[in-house]
C-alpha positions in Angstrom: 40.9 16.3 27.2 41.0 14.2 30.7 45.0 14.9 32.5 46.3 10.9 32.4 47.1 12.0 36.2 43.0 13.0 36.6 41.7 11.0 33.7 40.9 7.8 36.2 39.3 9.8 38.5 36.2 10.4 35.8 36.6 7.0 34.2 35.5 5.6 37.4 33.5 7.7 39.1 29.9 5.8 40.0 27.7 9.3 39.1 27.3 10.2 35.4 30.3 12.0 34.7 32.2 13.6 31.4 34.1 15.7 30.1 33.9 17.5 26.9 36.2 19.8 24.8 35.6 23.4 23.9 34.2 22.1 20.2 31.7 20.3 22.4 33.1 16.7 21.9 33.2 14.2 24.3 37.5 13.4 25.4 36.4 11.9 28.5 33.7 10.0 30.6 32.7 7.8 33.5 31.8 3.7 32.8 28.9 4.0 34.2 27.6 6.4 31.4 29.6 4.8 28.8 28.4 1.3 29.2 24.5 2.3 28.8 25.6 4.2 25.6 24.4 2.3 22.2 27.4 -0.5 21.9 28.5 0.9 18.5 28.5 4.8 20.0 30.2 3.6 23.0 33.3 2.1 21.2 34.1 5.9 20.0 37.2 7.9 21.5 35.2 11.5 20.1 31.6 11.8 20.8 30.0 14.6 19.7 27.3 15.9 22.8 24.5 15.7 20.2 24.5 12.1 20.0 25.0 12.6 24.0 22.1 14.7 24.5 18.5 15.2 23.8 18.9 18.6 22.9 15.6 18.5 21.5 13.9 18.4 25.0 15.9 21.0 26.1 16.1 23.7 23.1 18.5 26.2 25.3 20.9 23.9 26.2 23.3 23.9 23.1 23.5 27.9 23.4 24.5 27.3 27.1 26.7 24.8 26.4 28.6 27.1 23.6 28.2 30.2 26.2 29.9 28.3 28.4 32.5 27.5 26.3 33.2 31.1 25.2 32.1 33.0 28.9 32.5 30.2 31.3 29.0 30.7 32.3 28.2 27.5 34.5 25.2 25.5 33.5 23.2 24.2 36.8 20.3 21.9 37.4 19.0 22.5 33.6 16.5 19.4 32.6 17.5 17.0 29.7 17.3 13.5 28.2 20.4 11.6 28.2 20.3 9.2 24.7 21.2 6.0 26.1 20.9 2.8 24.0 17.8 1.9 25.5 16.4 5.0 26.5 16.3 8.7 26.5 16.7 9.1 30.5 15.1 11.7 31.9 17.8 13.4 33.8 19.2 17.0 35.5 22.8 18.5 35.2 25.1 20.6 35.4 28.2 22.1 34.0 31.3 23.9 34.9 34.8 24.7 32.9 38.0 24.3 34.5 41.2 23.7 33.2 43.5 20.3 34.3 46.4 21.0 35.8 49.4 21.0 33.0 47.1 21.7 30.5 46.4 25.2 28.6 43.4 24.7 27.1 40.0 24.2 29.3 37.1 22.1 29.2 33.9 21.2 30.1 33.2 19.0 33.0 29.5 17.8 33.1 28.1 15.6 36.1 24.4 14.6 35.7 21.9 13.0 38.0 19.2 10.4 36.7 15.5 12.1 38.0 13.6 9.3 36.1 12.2 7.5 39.3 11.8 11.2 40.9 9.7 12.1 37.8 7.7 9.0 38.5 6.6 9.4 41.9 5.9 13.0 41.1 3.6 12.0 38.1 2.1 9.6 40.8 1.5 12.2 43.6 0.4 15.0 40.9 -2.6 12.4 40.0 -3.5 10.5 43.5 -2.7 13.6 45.7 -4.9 12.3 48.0 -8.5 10.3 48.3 -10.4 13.5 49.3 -8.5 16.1 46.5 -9.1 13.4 44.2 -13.1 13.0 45.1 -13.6 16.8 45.1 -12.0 17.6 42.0 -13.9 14.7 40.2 -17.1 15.6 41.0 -18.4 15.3 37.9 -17.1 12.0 37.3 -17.1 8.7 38.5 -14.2 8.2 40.9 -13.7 4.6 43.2 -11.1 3.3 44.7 -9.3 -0.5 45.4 -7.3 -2.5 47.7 -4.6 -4.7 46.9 -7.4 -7.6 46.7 -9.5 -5.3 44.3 -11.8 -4.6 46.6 -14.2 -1.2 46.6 -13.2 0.9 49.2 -14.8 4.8 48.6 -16.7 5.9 45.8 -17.9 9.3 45.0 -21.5 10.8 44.6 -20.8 10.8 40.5 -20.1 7.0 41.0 -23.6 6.7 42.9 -25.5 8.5 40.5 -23.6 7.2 37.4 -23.9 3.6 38.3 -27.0 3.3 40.9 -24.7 2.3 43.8 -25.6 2.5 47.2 -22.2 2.1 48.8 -23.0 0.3 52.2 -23.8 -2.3 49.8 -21.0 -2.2 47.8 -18.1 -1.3 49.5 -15.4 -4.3 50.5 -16.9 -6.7 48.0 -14.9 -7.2 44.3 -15.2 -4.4 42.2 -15.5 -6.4 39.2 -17.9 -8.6 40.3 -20.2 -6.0 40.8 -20.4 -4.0 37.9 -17.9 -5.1 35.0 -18.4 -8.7 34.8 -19.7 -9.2 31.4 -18.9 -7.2 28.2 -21.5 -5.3 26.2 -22.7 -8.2 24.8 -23.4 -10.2 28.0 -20.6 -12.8 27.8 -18.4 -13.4 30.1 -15.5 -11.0 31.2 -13.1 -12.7 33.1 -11.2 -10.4 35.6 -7.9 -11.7 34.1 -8.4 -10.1 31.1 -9.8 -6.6 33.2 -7.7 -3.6 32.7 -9.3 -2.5 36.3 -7.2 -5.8 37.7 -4.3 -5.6 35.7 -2.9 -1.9 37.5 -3.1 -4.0 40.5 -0.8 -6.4 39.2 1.9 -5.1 36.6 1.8 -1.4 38.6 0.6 0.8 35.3 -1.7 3.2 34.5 -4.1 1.4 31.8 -6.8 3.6 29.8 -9.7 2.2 28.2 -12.0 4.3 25.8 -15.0 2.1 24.7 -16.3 -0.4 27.6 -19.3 -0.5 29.6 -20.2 -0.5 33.2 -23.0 -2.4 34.6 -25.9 -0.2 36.8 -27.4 -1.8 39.8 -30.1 -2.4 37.8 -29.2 -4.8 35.2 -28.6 -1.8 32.3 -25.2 -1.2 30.7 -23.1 2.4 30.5 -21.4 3.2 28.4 -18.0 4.5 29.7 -14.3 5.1 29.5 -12.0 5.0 32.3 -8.7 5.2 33.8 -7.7 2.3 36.4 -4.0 3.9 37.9 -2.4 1.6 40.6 -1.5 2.8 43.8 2.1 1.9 44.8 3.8 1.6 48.5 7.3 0.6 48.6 7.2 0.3 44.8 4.2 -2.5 44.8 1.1 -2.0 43.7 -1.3 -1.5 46.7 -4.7 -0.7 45.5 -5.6 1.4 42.7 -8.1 4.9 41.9 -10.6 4.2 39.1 -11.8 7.4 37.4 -14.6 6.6 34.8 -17.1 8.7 32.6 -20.5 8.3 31.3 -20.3 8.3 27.8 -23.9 7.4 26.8 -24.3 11.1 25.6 -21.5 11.2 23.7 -22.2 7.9 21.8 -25.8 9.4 20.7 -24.1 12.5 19.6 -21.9 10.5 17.6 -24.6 8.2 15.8 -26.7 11.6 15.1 -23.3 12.8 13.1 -22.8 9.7 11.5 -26.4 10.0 10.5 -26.5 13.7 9.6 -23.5 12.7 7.3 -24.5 9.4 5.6 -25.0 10.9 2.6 -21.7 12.6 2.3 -20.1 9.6 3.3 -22.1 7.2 1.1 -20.6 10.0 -2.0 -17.6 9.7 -0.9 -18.2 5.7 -1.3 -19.3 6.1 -4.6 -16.5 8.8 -6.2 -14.1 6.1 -4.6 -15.6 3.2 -6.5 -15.8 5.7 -9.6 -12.8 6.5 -9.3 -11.4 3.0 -9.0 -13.4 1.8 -11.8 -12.2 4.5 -14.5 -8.3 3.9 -13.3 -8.3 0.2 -14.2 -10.4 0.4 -17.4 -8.3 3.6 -18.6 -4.6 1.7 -17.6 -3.9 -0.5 -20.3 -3.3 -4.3 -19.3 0.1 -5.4 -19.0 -0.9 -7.8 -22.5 -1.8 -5.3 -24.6 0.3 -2.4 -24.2 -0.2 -1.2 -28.1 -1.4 -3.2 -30.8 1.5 -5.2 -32.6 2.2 -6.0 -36.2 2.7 -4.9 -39.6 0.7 -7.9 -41.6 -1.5 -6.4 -44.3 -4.8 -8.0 -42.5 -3.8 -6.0 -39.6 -3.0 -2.6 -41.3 -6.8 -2.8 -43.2 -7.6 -2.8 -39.5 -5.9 0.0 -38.4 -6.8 2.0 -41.6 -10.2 1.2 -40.5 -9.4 2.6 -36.6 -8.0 5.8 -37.9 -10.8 6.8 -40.4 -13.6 6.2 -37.8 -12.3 7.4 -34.9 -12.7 11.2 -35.2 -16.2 10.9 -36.0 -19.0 10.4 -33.7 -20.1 6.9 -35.1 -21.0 4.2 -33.0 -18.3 1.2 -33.9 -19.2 -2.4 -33.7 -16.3 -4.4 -33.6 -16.2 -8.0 -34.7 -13.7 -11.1 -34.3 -13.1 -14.3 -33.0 -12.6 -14.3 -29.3 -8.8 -13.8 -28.0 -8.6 -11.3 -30.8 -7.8 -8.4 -29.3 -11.2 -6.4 -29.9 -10.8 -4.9 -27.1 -7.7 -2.7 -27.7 -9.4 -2.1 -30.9 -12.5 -0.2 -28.5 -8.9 1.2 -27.0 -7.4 2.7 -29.9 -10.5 4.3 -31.5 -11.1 6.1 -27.8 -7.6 7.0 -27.8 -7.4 8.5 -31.4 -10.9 10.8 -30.6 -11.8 14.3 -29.7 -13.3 12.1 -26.3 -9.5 11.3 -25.2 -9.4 13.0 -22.4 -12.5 11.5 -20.8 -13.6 8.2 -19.7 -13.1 4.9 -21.8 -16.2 2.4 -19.5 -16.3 -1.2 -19.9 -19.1 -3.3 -19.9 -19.0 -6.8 -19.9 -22.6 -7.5 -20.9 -22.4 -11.5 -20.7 -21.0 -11.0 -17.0 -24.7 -8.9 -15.8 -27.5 -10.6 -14.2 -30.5 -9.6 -16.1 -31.8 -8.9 -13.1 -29.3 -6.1 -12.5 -29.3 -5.0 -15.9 -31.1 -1.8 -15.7 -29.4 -0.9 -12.3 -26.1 -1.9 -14.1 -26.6 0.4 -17.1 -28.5 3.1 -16.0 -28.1 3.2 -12.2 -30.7 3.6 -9.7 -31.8 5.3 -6.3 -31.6 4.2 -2.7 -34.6 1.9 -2.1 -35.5 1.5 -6.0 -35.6 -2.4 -4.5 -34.3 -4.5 -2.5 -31.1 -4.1 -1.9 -30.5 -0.8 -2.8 -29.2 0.9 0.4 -27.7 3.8 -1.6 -27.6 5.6 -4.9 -25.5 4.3 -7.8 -24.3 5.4 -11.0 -25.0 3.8 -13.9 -22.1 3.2 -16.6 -24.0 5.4 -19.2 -23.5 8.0 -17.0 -19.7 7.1 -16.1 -19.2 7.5 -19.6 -20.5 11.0 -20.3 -18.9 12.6 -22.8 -16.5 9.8 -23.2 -16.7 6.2 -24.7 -18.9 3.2 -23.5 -17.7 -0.2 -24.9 -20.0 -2.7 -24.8 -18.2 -5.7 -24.7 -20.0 -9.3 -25.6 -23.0 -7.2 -27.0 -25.1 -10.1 -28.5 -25.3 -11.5 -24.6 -28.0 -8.2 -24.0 -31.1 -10.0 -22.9 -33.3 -9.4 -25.5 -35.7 -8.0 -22.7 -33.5 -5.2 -21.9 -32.7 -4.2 -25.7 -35.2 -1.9 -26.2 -34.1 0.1 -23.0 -30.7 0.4 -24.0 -32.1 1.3 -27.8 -33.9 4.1 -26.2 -31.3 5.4 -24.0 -28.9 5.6 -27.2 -31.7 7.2 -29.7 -32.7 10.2 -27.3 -29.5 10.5 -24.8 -31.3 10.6 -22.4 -32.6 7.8 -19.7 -34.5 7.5 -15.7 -32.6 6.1 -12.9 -34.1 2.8 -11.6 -36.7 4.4 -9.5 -36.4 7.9 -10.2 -38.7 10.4 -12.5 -35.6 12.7 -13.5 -34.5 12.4 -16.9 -30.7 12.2 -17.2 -28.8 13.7 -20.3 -25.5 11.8 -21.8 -23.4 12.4 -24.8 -21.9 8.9 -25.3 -19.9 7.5 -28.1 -21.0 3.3 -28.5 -18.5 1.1 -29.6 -19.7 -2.6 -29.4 -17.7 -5.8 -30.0 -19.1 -9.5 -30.3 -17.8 -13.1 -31.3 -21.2 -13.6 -32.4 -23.1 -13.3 -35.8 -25.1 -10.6 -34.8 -26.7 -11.1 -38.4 -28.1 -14.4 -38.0 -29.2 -13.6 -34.2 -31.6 -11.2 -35.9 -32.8 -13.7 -38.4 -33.4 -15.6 -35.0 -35.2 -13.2 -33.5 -32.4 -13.0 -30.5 -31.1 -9.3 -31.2 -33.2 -6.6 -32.2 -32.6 -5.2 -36.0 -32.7 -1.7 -34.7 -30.7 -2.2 -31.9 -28.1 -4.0 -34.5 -28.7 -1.1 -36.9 -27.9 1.5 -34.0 -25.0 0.0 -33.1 -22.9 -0.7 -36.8 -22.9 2.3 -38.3 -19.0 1.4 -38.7 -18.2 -2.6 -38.9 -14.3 -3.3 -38.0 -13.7 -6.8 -38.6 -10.6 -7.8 -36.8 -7.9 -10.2 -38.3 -7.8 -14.0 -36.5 -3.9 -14.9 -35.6 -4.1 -17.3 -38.0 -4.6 -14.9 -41.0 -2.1 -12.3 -39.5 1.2 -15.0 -38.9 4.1 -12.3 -40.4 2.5 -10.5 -36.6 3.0 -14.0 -34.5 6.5 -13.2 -34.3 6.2 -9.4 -32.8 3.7 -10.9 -30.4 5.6 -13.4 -29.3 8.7 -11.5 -28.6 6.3 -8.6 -27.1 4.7 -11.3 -24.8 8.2 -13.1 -24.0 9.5 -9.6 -22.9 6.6 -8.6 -20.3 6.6 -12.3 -19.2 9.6 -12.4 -17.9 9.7 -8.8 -16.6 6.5 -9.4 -14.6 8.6 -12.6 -13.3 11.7 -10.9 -12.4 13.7 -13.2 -14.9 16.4 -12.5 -17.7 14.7 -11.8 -20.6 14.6 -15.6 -23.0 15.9 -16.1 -26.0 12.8 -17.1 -29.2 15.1 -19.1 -31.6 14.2 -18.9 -35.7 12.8 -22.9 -35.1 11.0 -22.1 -32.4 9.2 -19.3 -34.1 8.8 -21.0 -37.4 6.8 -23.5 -35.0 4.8 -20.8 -33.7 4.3 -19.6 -37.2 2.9 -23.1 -37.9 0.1 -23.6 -34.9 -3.4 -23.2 -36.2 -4.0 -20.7 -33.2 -7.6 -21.5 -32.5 -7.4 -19.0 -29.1 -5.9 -16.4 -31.1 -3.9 -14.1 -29.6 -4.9 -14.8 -25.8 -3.8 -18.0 -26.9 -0.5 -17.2 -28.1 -0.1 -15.2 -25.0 -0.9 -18.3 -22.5 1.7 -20.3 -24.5 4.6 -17.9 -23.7 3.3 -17.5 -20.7 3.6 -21.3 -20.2 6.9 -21.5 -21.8 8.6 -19.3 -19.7 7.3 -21.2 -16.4 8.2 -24.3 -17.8 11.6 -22.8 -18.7 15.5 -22.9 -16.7 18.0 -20.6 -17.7 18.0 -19.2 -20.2 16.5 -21.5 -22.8 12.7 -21.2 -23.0 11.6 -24.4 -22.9 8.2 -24.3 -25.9 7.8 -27.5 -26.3 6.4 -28.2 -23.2 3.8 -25.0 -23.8 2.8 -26.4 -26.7 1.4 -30.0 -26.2 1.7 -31.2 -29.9 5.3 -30.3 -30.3 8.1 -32.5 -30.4 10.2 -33.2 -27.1 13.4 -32.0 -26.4 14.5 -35.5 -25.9 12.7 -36.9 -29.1 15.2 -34.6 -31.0 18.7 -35.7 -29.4 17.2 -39.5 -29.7 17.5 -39.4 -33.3 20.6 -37.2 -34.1 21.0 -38.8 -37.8 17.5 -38.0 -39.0 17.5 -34.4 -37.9 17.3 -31.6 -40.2 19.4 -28.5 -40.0 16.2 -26.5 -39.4 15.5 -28.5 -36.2 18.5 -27.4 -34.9 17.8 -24.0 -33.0 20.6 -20.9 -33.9 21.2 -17.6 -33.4 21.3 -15.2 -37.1 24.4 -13.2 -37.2 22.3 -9.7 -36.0 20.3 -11.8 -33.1 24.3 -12.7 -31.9 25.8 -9.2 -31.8 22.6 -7.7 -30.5 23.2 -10.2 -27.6 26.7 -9.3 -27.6 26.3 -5.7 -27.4 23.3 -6.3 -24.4 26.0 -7.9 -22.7 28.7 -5.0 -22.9 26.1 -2.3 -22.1 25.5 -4.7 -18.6 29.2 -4.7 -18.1 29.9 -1.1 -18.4 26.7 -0.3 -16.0 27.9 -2.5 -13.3 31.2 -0.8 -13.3 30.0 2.3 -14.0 31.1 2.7 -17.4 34.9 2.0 -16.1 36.9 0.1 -19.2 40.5 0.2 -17.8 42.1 -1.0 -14.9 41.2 -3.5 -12.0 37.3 -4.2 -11.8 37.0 -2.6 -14.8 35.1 -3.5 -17.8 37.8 -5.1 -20.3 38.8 -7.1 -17.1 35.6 -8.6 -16.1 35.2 -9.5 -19.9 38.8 -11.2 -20.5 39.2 -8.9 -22.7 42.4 -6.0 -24.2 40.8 -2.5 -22.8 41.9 -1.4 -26.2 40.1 -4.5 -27.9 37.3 -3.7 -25.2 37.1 -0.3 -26.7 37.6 -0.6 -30.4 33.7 -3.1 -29.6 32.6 -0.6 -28.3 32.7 1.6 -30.7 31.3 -1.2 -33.5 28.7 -1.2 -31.4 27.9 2.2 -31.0 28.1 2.4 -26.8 28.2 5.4 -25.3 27.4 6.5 -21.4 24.5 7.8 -22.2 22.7 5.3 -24.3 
């Protein structure tokens, strides 16, 4: 609200001038404030003063501002940041309302005055005041000073005593050469890299919490320090060191790192714990649930749901790439143990060294190498479900240790005399023919007694093809989530092919094909026979058009296409937001009548919210 007779008088003004209305919104102000606004702020007619203003720094202001507004009470020399683009500038104004001449409603001329450089040199004076204010109040600390060559020229008595000084010997020689040439370590610090030399050279203040200092007589100190330049005519000129002894502090703080190990080394171990039980209790991204509906598979799970609300230890037996595993998963699940922990152990992946340590944990200094305490997975698995995976890899050595621990549930730490109670539910799993390693004399007949009270023998792929399918598409689906592509497309050929492999790896097998397919795979056919290395090519088929069957040819069923079609309506509608009619809308982007567009829908059974 500027007067066009006034207005260029503000516009151009060389001091930080403006003028703002009664609402508190900027109608006029100088080019020198404008032009150190943020570009896209300064391009504005309106400004509001918030985005003007730091109000923040200066909580009263606003209410002064609106007081003088309503009262005409004048705002002077009142502190405040100004938000420029690069900057909030430190700054002091004041404010006055007036009216322009022709105009009937007033406004608010502000003028303020940058006090960033006064700030400075008062910052400056407040901490060199002078050499002798500086000495007396630092008594207790080390205090020295530098010319512009980063020479000594004072120290205090706290310097002396700190650093075994005597300053007649010391004083006009280089500071760093005398006592902060090396690092802690004795290698070389080269005064380029010294935070000491760099205030004399770039003119800040520089702060350094963890160094040391070298004593006259050869030991190092432990210190932190302050190296502030002193400036004349805006150069650096010399600078103050203030330093401290921190040798004191340092023990303190190893005798509380000490005094604490132990709650820090618990801490260590609930983290690990804590870890461990969140990735064996997550289900993989492979086996989200186990799939199918063959009648192999359903003995199975008829199996699963009649064992697993009793206490009776399972073994679990299959082919490798099975899926024993989620077996040990399901019969946890379905238990009066839900709720607590599901523990792995991979018994062909321990040392039998680390056996004992492994399963029943030990104490710090049980041997070497134990620097702390660790759990043993029997008791991670208290009152929950240890699966012992790859069972018939138990040294035969150590199967009389677990035998006890799961007759009497109870067991010793490695190196400790206190008993330890568990409730623990076993379920074991093998590939192996734990029957003929006892014949062998590998695997102990109690142990193998112990273990199947409950046998679950788990289906190969290869008797269980009505589930490839299921599998497939379940595999094809996470693939290409986890990959961030388009879900593919498993044509009736391709999975009559699947259908046909002999599936030695089972289903890890079946999964590592897909997973190949879909690498191997652009746009969106998937591309199996180059997952499959025994499968026809692509370009075998087109080279012999006249001897190919119709069921080499890969097709879509009738549901397969409108489920497709259907998928691609439901995309549609969310990218417009379910808007059939008009421009951008559904029926357009499709090609389609929006009367045809909404008679599909309907077929299809599309509402917003499904």
């Amino acid at each position: 609200m500027v007067a066009n007779e006034q207005g260029w008088l503000v516009e151009n003004s060389p001091s930080l001038l403006l003028v703002l209305d009664e609402q508190l919104i900027c109608r006029g102000m100088a080019m020198s404030w404008r032009q150190r606004l943020d570009p896209s702020l300064a391009e504005k007619v309106s400004i509001p003063a918030t985005e003007l203003f730091d109000f923040n720094s200066e909580p009263q202001l606003l209410a002064q501002f609106e007081a003088l507004g309503r009262d005409g009470v004048p705002i002077t020399n009142i502190a405040v940041g100004l938000l420029f683009a690069d900057r909030v500038l430190p700054a002091r104004i004041g404010a006055w309302r007036a009216i322009p001449a022709g105009e009937k409603e007033a406004c608010i001329v502000v003028a303020a005055t940058d006090v960033s450089m006064y700030e400075d040199a008062v910052k400056e004076l407040e901490r060199l005041k002078s050499e002798h204010t500086i000495i007396l109040e630092s008594a207790g600390e080390g205090v020295y000073g530098l010319d512009a060559q980063g020479k000594i020229t004072f120290g205090n008595a706290a310097t002396v005593s700190i650093l075994g000084w005597r300053l007649e010997e010391v004083i006009g020689h280089p500071a760093h050469g005398v006592h902060h040439h090396s690092h802690a370590d004795g290698s070389v610090y080269p005064r380029e890299e010294c935070p000491i030399y760099a205030a004399l050279t770039d003119g800040e203040v520089h702060r350094i919490d963890d160094e040391v200092f070298w004593h006259a007589d050869g030991s190092a100190i432990p210190v932190e320090y302050t190296s502030t330049p002193i400036l004349k005519d805006g150069k650096p000129n010399g600078a103050v060191v203030i330093f401290r002894d921190i040798s004191e502090r340092k023990k303190l703080e190893a005798e509380r790192t000490a005094a604490f190990e132990q709650v820090v080394e618990l801490k260590e171990q609930l983290e690990l714990e804590r870890d461990y039980l969140r990735d064996e209790i997550n289900l993989s991204a492979n086996f989200g649930e186990i799939i199918g509906d063959s009648p192999a598979l359903k003995r199975t799970m008829i199996q699963i749901d009649a064992v697993a609300t009793t206490p009776a230890n399972v073994l679990v037996l299959g082919e490798s790439g099975t899926g024993k595993e989620m077996v040990a998963r399901a019969i946890h699940s379905r238990s009066d143990r839900a709720d607590n922990p599901l523990v792995k152990v991979n018994c062909a992946s321990i040392p039998k060294d680390l056996f004992e340590s492994e399963f029943f944990g030990h104490v710090k200094g049980a041997f070497t190498g134990a620097h702390r305490d660790r759990v043993g997975r029997l008791q991670l698995a208290a009152g929950g479900t240890l699966f012992l995976d790859e069972v018939g890899e138990i040294p035969l050595s150590q199967q009389g240790k677990l035998l006890r621990a799961l007759q009497e549930h109870e067991f010793e730490k490695v190196g400790d005399e206190q008993t330890i109670k568990v409730d623990v539910r076993i379920v074991a799993a093998t590939n192996r023919d734990l029957t003929a390693e006892v014949k062998a004399g590998r695997f102990r007949e109690d142990l193998f007694y112990r273990l199947s009270v409950f046998p679950i023998e788990v289906p190969n792929l290869r008797d269980r093809l009505e589930d490839v399918g299921p599998l497939a598409l379940h595999f094809l689906e996470t693939i290409c989530r986890d990959f961030g592509r388009d879900v593919l497309q498993l044509s009736q050929q391709q999975l009559a092919t699947l259908k046909a492999h002999h599936w030695p790896g089972n289903i890890r097998e079946l999964k590592n094909v897909i997973e190949r397919a879909v690498i191997s795979s652009s746009g969106s056919r998937l591309r199996l026979d180059l997952a499959i290395p025994d499968l026809k090519s692509k370009e075998t088929i087109e080279k012999a058009p006249d001897t190919a069957s119709v069921v080499d040819l890969e097709y879509l069923t009738d549901q397969q296409f409108r489920e497709m079609e259907k998928s691609n309506f439901l995309t549609v509608l969310n990218q417009t937001d379910w808007r059939v009619w008009g421009d951008g809308g559904a029926a357009e982007l499709l090609g389609l009548k929006a009367s045809t567009f909404t008679y599909r829908m309907k077929q299809f059974g599309l509402k917003k919210d499904s």
